[in-house]
N, C-alpha and C positions, 0 to 999 in steps of 0.2 A: 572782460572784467579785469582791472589791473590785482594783479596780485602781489603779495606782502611775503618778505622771505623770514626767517628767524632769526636775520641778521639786525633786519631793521625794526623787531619787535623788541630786541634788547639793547640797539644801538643808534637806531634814526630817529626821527620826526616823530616824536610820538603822537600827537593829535592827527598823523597821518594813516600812522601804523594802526591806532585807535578805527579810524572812521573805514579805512579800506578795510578791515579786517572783520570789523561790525556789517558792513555794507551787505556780504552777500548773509549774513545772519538778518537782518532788517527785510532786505527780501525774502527768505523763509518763512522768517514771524506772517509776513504780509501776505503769501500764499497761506498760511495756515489758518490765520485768521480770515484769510478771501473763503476757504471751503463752508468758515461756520457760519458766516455771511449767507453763501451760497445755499448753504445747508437747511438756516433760518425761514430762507424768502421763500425756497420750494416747500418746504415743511409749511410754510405760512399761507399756501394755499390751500392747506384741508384742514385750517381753522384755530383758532384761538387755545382748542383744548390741545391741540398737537402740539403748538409752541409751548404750552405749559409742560408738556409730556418729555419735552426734548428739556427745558429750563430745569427740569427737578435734576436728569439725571447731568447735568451740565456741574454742580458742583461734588456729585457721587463718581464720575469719572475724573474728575480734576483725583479725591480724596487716593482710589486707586493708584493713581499714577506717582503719589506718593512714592512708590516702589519703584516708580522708572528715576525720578529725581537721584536717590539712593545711589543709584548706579552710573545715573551721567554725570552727576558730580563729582565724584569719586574718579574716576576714569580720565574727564577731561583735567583735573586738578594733578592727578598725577602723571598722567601722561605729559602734561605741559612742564609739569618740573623735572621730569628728567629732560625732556629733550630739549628746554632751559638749558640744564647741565651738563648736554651733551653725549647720554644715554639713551641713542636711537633702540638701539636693542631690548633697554626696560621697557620704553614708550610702546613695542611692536607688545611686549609680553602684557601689555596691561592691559591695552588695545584690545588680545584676544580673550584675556579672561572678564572683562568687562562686558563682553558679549554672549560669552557661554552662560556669565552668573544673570545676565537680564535673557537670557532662552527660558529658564528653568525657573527662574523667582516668575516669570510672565505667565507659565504655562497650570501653576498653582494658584496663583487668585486666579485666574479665569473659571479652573474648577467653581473655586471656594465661592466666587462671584455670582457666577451662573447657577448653583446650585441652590442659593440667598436669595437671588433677584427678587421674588418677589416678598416675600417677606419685609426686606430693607426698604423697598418701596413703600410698600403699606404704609411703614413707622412715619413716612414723611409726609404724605397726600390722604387728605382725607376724602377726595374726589374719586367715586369707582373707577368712572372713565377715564380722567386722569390716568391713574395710577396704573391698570390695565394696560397702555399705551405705552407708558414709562416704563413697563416690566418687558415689553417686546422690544422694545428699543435697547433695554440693555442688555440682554441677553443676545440679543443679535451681535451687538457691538463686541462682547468680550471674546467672541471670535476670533477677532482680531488682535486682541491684545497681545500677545506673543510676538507676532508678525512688528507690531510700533515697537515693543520695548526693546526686542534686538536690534532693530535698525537706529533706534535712539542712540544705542549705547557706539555701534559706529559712527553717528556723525559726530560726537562727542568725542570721541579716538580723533577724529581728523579734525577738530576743533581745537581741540588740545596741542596737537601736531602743529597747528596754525595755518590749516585747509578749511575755509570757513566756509569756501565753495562748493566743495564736494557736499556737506548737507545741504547746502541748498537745492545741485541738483536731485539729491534723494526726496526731498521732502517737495520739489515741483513733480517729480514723478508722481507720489501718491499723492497728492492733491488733487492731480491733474483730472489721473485718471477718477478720481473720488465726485469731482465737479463734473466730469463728461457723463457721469453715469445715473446721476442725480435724479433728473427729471423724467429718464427710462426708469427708475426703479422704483422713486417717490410718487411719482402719475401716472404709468402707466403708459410711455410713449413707445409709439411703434408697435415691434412683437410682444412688447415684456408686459405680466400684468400687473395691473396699480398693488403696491404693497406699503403705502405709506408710511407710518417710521421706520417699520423694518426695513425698507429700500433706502431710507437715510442711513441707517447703521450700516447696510450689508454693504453698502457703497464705498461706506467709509473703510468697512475690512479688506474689500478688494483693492482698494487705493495703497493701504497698506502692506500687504504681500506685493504691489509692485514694487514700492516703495525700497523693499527690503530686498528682491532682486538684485535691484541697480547695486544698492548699497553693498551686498557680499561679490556683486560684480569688479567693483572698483578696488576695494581690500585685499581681494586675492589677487587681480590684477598687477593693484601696486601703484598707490602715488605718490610721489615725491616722497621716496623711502616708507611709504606706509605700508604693510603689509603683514601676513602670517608668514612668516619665515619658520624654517622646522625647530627654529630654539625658540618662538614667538609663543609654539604651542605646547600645550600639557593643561594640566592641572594642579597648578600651585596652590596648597593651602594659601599660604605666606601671600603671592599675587592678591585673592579674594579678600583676606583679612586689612590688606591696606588700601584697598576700593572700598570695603564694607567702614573701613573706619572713619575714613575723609566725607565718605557721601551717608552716614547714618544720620549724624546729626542734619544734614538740610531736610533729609528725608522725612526727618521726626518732624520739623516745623512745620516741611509744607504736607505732612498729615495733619497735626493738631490745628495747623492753619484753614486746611479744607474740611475738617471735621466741622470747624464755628460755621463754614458755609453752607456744612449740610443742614447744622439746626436752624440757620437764619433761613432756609428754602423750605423749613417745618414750621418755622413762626409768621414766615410771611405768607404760608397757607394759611396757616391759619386766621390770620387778622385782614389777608387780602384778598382770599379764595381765587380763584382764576385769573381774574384781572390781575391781581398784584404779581403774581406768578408769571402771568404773560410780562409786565412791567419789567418784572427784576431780570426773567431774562432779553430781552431787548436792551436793555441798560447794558447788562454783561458782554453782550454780543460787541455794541458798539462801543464802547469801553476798551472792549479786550483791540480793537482796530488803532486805540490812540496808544495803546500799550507797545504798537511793534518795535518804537526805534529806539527806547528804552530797552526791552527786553534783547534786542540786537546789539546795544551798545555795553551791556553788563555780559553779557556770553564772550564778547570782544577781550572787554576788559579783564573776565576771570581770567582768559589765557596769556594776556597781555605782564599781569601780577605774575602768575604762577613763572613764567618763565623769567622774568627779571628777576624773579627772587631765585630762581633754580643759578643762574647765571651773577647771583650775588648783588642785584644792584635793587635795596630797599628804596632808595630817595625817587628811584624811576617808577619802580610801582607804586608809591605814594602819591605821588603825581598823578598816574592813571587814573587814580579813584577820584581824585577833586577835580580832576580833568571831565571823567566820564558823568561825575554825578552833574555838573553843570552843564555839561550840553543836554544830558535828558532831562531835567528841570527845565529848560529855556524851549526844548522841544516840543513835550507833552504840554505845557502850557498852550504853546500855538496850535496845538493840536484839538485841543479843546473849544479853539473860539470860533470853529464849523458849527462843535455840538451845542454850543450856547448860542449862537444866531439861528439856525432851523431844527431845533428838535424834533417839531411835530412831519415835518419831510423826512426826518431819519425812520421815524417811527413806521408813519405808512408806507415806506419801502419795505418794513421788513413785513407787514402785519396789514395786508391790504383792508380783509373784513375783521377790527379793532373795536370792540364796544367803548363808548365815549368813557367809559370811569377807568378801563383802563389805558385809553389813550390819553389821559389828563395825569394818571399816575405816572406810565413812561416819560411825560415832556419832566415832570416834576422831578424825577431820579435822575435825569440825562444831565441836567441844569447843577442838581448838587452836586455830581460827579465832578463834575470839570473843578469844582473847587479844589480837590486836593491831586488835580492830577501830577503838578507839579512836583508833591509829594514821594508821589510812587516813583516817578522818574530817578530821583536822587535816591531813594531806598535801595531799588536796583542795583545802583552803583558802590554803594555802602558795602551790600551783603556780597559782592560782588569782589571788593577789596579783601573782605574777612577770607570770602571763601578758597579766593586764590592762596594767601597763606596758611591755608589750612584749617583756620579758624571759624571752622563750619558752626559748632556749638554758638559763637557770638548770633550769629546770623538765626539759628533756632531760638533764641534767648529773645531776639527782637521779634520773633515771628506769634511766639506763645506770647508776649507781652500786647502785641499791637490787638492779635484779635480773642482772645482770653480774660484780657484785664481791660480794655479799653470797646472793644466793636460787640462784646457779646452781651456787656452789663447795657449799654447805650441802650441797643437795639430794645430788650429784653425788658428794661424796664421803663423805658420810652413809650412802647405800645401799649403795654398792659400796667402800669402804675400811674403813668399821666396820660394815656389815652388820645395817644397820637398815629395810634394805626402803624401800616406800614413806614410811613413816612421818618418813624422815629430808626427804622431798617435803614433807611438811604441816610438819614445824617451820621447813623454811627458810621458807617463806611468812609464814609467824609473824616471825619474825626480821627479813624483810628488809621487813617490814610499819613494824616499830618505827624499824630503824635508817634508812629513808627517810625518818619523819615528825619525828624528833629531830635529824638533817641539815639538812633544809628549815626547818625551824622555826628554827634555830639561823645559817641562813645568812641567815634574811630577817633576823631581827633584828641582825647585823650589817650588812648592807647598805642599811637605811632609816635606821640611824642616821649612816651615808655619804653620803646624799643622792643614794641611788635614786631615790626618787618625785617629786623635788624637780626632778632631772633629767629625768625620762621628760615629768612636765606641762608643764618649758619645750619639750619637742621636740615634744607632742600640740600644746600653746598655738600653735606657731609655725609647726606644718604648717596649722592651720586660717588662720592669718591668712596 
């Protein structure tokens, strides 16, 4: 795989520097998204209520993860601007406290998680069995959670760095092994006995302590100047406090962002009961698939920002964003015209034995989706611009706004005040798809022509010196 140096992220080709650097983040996204895939199909051999069992907790671990955002953002944001500025030494000390603060913030909600499980379950599934199902799957799962959000916070050090490769090998490790382990743990192959969702969770936690191996493998190792060095390590107040403050804010939005997704997974029980349930997540699964080269080209471009502005050049990170926001517009577009030509093949892949009302709601969500996929694409890239300048709060502003003020009232008074069932679920998502990405869009370009970026590089310029 051609690799990108930090010369050419603040001085060459940028639509070059942009794509090579996304590339092996696109591949990541694509393994990550192939496990839930994988995760789906084998789960979707022990029924209808299992996929609903895995779709509840599908947006209660996204909400979790809130606390790994916190820290990858922060980390890769600041690591990228010092070493922008030429502050290998900062970049190693942020690197290491970025990892110790996601050991310790992981190992406390896992408690706090594990301890709630079922309870929080309850509030959302009114289904015994369901919800039953849903409590063993995630109590198995937060096992792991330590294991993901440390190793998070290093690929994100080497992302920041401008090693886009090294997560990716971390994250095909524990995929890998997450996907080989599947169908021994899920049904029962060979010695192992059937343990159904728990064997999807438990797969996923041992994928992850691989995962995390490789990752403190390579760190301590040493790549291309990345590493713990003995001034890398301690315990800086100071260090934590300016991870905590660059990565607070995304981490606020994308909780209050998956917070709306927990009650739309409580409404859509409500108004869907299984079927709808099975729908929404089948929809999420294949959704999250058209999502990768977006999500790979905004991780690019946060690093792409942060260091041009670390290295003082605003008009070049400017560029990156309106650069990056139209390739994943014009991407996730075409990515979409799969899911609008055969839905009902996407469906019975994942969902062999499908009762018809909910294989007629999935085709129905699959079909709305793709209309704003475009959307999403260029949002990515937006919050992505803010985020490299620091301007994390912009980015939570549009997060609370998109699904708060626009996808919660939709949904909410969609089903239950005109009597449109779930359905009024899938067009809010649609809706609040557009009106985030035309907000963002709309805000950045007022605010560079302000002298946002202009700003953010004297304050990167001035902390390095």
């Amino acid at each position: 795989m051609v690799n990108v140096s930090r010369e050419e992220i603040t001085d060459g080709a940028l639509v070059r520097s942009l794509l090579l650097l996304a590339a092996p983040l696109v591949a990541q996204n694509l393994v990550q998204v192939a496990q839930q895939v994988i995760d789906t199909f084998w789960v979707g051999r022990l029924g209808e209520n299992a996929v609903a069992a895995v779709g509840v907790n599908f947006p209660v671990i996204a909400f979790i993860y809130s606390a790994t955002v916190v820290v990858n953002t922060g980390t890769q944001v600041v690591v990228s601007q010092r070493v922008g500025g030429d502050d290998a030494a900062g970049g190693r000390r942020t690197a290491f406290h970025g990892a110790t603060l996601a050991l310790f913030g992981a190992i406390a909600c896992a408690i706090l998680v594990s301890v709630g499980a079922e309870t929080l379950v309850e509030l959302l599934v009114d289904d015994d069995a369901v919800a039953a199902l849903a409590t063993t799957y995630l109590v198995t799962y937060m096992f792991g959670f330590p294991f993901s959000m440390t190793s998070d916070a290093l690929e994100f050090s080497f992302i920041g760095w401008g090693d886009s490769r090294a997560a990716l090998y971390i994250n095909l490790t524990a995929i890998g092994v997450n996907v080989a382990l599947d169908p021994f743990l899920i049904l029962g192959w060979g010695p192992f006995a059937e343990m159904g969702v728990r064997g999807a969770a438990l797969a996923t936690v041992i994928g992850y302590a691989a995962g995390l191996l490789l990752a403190l493998g390579m760190i301590l190792r040493g790549r291309d100047g990345l590493t713990f060095t003995e001034n890398a390590v301690g315990f800086d107040v100071e260090e934590y406090r300016e991870v905590l403050e660059v990565g607070l804010p995304t981490g606020a939005q994308r909780a209050v962002s998956q917070l709306v997704r927990v009650l739309i997974i409580a409404l859509v029980s409500a108004v869907g009961g299984a079927a709808g349930l099975a729908a929404y997540t089948v929809g999420a699964r294949i959704a999250s698939v058209a999502f990768i080269p977006a999500q790979g080209l905004s991780g690019a471009a946060q690093s792409v920002v942060g260091q041009n502005l670390g290295a003082d050049n605003p008009g070049r990170a400017r560029r990156a964003t309106w650069v990056s926001a139209g390739i994943a517009a014009v991407g996730l577009t075409l990515a979409g015209v799969v899911q609008w030509v055969a839905p009902e093949l996407l469906v019975n892949f994942f969902v062999a034995d499908i009762s018809q009302r909910a294989l007629g709601l999935s085709v129905d969500y699959l079909k709305i989706l793709v209309l704003g996929y475009w959307a999403i694409g260029a949002t990515y890239a937006f919050n992505a611009g803010f985020n490299g300048a620091r301007r994390t709060k912009v980015s939570m502003v549009v997060g609370l706004l998109k699904y708060w003020a626009v996808r919660l009232p939709i949904a909410a008074v969609g089903a239950f005040w005109f009597d449109f069932d779930v359905h009024a679920v899938f067009w809010a998502v649609t809706i609040s798809n557009v009106a985030g990405a035309v907000g963002a869009g709309l805000y950045y370009y007022y605010t560079t022509n302000n002298g946002m970026l202009e700003r953010a590089a004297e304050k990167a310029t001035a902390a390095a010196d």
